[in-house]
C-alpha positions as CSV (number, residue, x, y, z in Angstrom):
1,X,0.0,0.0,0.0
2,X,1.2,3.5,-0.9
3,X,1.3,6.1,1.4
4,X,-1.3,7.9,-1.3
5,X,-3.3,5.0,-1.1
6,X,-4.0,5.1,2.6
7,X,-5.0,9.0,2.6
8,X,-7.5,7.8,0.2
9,X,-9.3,5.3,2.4
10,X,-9.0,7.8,5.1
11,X,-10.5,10.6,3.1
12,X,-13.2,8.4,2.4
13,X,-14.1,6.8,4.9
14,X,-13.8,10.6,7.2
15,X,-16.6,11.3,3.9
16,X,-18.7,8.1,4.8
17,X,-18.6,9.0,8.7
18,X,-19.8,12.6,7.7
19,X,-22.1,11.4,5.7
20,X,-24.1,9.2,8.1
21,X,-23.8,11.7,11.1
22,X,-24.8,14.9,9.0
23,X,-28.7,14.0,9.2
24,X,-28.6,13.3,12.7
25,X,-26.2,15.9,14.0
26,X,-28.6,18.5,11.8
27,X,-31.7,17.4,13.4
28,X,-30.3,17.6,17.2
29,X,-28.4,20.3,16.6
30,X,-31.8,22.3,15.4
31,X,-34.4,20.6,17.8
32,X,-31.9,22.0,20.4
33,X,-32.2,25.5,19.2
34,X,-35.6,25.6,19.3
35,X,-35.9,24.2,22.9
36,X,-33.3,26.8,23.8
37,X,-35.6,29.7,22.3
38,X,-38.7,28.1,24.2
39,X,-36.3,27.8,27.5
40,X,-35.0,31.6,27.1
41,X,-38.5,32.8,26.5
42,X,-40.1,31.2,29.1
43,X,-36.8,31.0,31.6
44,X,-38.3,27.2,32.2
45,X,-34.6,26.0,33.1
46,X,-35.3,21.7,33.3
47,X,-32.7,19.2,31.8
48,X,-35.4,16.9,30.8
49,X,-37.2,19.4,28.7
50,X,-34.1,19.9,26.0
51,X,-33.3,15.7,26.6
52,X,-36.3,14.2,25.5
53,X,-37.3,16.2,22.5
54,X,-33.5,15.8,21.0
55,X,-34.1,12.1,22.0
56,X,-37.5,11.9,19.7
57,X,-36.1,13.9,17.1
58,X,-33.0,11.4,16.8
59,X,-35.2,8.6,16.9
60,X,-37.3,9.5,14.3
61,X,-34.8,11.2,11.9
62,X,-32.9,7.5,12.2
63,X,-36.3,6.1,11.3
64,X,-36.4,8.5,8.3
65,X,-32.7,8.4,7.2
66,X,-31.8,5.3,8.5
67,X,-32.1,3.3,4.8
68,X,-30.3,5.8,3.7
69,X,-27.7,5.5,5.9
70,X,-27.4,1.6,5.6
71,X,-27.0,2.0,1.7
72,X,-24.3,4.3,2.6
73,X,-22.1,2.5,4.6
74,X,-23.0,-0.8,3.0
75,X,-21.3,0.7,-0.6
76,X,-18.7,2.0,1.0
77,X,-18.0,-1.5,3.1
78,X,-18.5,-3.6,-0.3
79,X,-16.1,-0.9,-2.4
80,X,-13.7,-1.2,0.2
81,X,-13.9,-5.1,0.5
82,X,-13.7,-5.5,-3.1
83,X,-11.1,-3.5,-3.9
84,X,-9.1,-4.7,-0.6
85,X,-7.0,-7.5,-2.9
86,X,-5.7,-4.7,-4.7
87,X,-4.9,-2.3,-1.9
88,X,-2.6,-5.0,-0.3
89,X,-0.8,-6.5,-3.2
């Protein structure tokens, strides 16, 4: 394997990771937001309040992207596997 090679799995598979993540990371990181806003405005300061709506919104966005995300990594494990012969010899 050449050192150019090896930056290219890591590239891609730092693009896979990314990839997957993006969707969920998006959808916590707006839910959170929003509950902040709500908490601000109504200076209701409870932990469980900004837990358990990130925790439904993950849940469901995983419901909604999560074929999406198992095509995804499953190309990216088959390219890799298929291509691993050549990488090593």
């Amino acid at each position: 394997m050449t050192p150019e090679s090896v930056m290219t799995l890591g590239r891609q598979g730092m693009e896979v990771m990314l990839m997957i993540s993006a969707p969920l990371l998006i959808v916590t990181l707006a839910v959170g937001l929003i509950i902040g806003v709500f908490q601000a405005a109504t200076q209701i300061n409870d932990a469980s309040l900004s837990f358990v709506p990130k925790l439904v919104a993950v849940i469901v966005s995983l419901i909604i992207a999560g074929p999406w995300i198992l095509t995804i990594m499953t190309d990216y494990m088959r390219r890799l596997l298929t291509d691993l012969p050549g990488l090593i010899g």
